[in-house]
N, C-alpha and C positions, 0 to 999 in steps of 0.2 A: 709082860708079853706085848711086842710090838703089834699095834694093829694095824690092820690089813683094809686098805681106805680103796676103793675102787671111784675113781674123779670121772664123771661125766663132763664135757668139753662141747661146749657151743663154736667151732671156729668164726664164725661170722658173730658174734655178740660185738657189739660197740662198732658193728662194722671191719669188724677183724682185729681192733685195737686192741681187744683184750687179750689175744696170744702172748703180748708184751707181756702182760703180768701172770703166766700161764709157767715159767720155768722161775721166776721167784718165790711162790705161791708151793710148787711140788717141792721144790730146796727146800722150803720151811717146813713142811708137811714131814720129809725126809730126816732133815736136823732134830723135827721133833721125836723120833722115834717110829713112825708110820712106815710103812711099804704101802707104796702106791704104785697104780696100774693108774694109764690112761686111756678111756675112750673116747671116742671120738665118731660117729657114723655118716656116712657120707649124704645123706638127709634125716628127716625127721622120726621117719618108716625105722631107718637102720639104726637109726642113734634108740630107737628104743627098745626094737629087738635085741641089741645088744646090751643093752641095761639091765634085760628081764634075765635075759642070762648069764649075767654078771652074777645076778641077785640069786637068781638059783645056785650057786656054787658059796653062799653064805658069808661075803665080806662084813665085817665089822663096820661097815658104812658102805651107803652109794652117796657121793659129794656131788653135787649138781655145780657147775663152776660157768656161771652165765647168768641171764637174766630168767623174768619170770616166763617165758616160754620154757626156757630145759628143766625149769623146776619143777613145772607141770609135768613135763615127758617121765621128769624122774618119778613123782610122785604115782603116775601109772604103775610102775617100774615096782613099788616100793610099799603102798599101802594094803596091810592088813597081810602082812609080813611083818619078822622078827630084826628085820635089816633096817636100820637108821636112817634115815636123811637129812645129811649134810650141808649147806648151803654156804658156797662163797659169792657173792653178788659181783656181778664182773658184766653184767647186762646195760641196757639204758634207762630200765624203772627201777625195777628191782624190790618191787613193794610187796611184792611174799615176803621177802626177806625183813626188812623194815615190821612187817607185820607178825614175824614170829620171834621177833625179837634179836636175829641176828646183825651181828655188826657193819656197819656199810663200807667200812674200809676191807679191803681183802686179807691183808694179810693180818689184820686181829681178826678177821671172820677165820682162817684158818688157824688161828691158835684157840680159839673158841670149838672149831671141830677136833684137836689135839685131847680136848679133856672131856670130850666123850662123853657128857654130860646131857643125856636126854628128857625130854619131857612129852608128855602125850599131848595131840593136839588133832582137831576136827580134821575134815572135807565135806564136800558135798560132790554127792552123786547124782550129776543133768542126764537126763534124759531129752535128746532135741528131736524134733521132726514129726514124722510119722510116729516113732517110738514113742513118742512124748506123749499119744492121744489117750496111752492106757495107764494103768501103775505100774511105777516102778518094778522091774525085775526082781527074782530073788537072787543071780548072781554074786558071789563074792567079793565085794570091794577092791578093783582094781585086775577082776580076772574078768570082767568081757570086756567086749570088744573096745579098742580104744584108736587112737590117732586123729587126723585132722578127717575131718567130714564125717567123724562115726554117730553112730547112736546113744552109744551111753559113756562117758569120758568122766572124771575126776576132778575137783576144781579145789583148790587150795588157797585161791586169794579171793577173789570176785566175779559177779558174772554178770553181763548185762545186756538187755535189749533196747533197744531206739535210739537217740541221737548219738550215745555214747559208743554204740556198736560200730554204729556207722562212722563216728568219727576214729575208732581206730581201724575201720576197713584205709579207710584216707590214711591216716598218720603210720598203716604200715606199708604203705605206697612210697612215700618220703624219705628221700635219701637227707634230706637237709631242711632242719638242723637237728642237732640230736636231744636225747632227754625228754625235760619238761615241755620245750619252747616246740619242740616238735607235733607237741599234741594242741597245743594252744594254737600253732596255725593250722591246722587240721582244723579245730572246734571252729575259727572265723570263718574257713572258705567253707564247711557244713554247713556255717549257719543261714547261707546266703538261700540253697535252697529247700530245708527241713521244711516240714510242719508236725505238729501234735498228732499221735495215733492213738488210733483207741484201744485202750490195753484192759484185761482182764484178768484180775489178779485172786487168785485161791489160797488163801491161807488154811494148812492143818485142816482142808477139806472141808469148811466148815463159814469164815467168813470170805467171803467176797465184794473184792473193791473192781465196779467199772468206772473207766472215768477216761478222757482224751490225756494222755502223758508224754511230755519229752521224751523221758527216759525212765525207766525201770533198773536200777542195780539189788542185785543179793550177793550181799558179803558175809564171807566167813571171817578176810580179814579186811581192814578198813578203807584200802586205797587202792587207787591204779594209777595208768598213765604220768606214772614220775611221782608222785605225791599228794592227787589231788585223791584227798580224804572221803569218799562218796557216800561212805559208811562208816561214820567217824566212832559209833559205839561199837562195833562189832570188835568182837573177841573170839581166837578161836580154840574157845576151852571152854566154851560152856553150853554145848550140845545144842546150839540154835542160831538161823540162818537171818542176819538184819535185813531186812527187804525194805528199800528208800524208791518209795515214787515222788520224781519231782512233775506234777502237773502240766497242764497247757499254759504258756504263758506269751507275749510277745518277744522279740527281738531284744527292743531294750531292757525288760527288765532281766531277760536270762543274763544279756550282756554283766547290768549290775548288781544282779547277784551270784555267777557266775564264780569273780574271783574268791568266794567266801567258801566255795570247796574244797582251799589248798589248807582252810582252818576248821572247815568240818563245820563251820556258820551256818552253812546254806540251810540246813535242817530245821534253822528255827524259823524259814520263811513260810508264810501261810498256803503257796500252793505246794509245800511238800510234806509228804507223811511216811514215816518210819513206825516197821512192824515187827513184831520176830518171833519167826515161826520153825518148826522141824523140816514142814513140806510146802514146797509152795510150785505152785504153776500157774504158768504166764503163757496167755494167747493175744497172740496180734497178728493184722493181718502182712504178711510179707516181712516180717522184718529180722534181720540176723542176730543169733547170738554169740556173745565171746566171751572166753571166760578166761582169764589169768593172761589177755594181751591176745589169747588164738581162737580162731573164729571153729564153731561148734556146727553151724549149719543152723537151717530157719526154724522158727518155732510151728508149734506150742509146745515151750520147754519147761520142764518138771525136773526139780529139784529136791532132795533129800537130803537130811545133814547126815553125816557118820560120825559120831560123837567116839574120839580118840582113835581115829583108823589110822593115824600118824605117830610114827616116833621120828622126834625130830632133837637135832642137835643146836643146842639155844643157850 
């Protein structure tokens, strides 16, 4: 029985480049035996009420065919439901993808969605803002409220507050250049006027770390901003959230230890400490959070793992 593939479409991904591989991609999808529909919504709001009810009419997959923003959109779309999620990475990072094991070329990532081949795999459930000051809801993973600026949203790669947030407020400013090199000039012109804030960190309710911190990441999966590894042990299959504080430090040495996060080194630097927890909540004062590349709104954000609220195609 041919399955019935519903392709999510980012037009703007790579800057609109990736429409180019948008009709050899469904060909192959096609050849392979699939019926495919495309959507496509005219912002972020539409591309996902249109996903939700896609998903309500029970496709055999919802395919996210972009980077790790539309796989987040998808993943609202999708989790804790019986509908799959597909990924062809066709974006500028693309580290969900990389992170769940999907292939980075497109067209083996869609022979990989061909064989339908699922595996169960985390999220985590942020809570930002105001919402974030009590416990977590008991809503349904992926039925409240969600989009950009909401209270409780979905995260499937990484999430993080302070330098790193702010450096992709910056690097999602930038038309030029794209990729990796894009966030690496974002981190130089951030660096010029950062300083250390003072973060407060709650592990599983129970230990708490205060201390002045760069940056604060919690990974389900291990990278963002193109590859750079933040949370190099994280897994997302085994019900717990890697939370990486890299401390206060100066200019120079963030400078030289910096590059050692495209290899997941930096972890073994003395002012950073790696923890991994179910629940963890994070307070600082004024600072934004992002998760999977899109900005969440300010803290104090609280996070919960949802151990296998994903089916995913890998």
């Amino acid at each position: 029985m041919s399955p019935r593939l519903a392709l999510l479409v980012n037009p703007a991904a790579r800057g609109g480049r990736a429409l180019r591989l948008l009709e050899p991609v469904v060909r192959r999808l096609r050849m392979g035996g699939a019926e495919v529909s495309v959507i496509a919504g005219a912002d972020a709001a539409d591309a996902l009420e249109r996903a939700c009810a896609c998903v309500a009419e029970r496709p055999d997959a919802l395919v996210a065919f972009g980077g790790d923003g539309l796989v987040h959109l998808a993943v609202q779309a999708v989790a804790g439901t019986d509908v799959p999620l597909g990924i062809i990475p066709a974006g500028t990072g693309n580290d969900i993808a990389t992170g769940l094991g999907v292939p980075a070329d497109p067209m083996a990532a869609a022979r990989t969605v061909l064989r339908m081949r699922t595996r169960p795999v985390d999220a985590a459930r942020a809570v930002t803002g105001p919402a974030g000051k009590g416990p977590i809801g008991e809503a349904p993973a992926g039925k409240g409220p969600v989009g950009k600026g909401a209270a409780e949203e979905l995260v499937a790669g990484v999430l993080c507050c302070g330098f790193d947030a702010r450096v992709n407020e910056r690097a999602n400013r930038l038309t030029w250049p794209s990729g990796r090199a894009r966030y690496v000039r974002a981190v130089l012109a951030e660096l010029r006027a950062f300083r250390p804030v003072p973060f407060r960190v709650t592990l599983d309710g129970e230990e708490v770390v205060e201390r002045d911190a760069v940056l604060v990441a919690v990974g389900n999966t291990h990278s963002y901003g193109g590859g750079m590894r933040v949370c190099p042990g994280a897994r997302p299959d085994d019900g717990l959230l890697d939370v990486v504080v890299v401390g206060a430090v100066g200019v120079g040495e963030f400078l030289r230890v910096f590059p050692g996060v495209y290899r997941g080194t930096h972890v073994g630097h003395p002012s950073v400490t790696v923890r991994r927890a179910r629940h963890v909540r994070l307070e600082a004062p004024d600072v934004p959070a992002y998760a999977d590349g899109e900005r969440l709104g300010t803290g104090p954000v609280t996070c919960e793992a949802l151990p296998g609220v994903l089916q995913v195609i890998a």
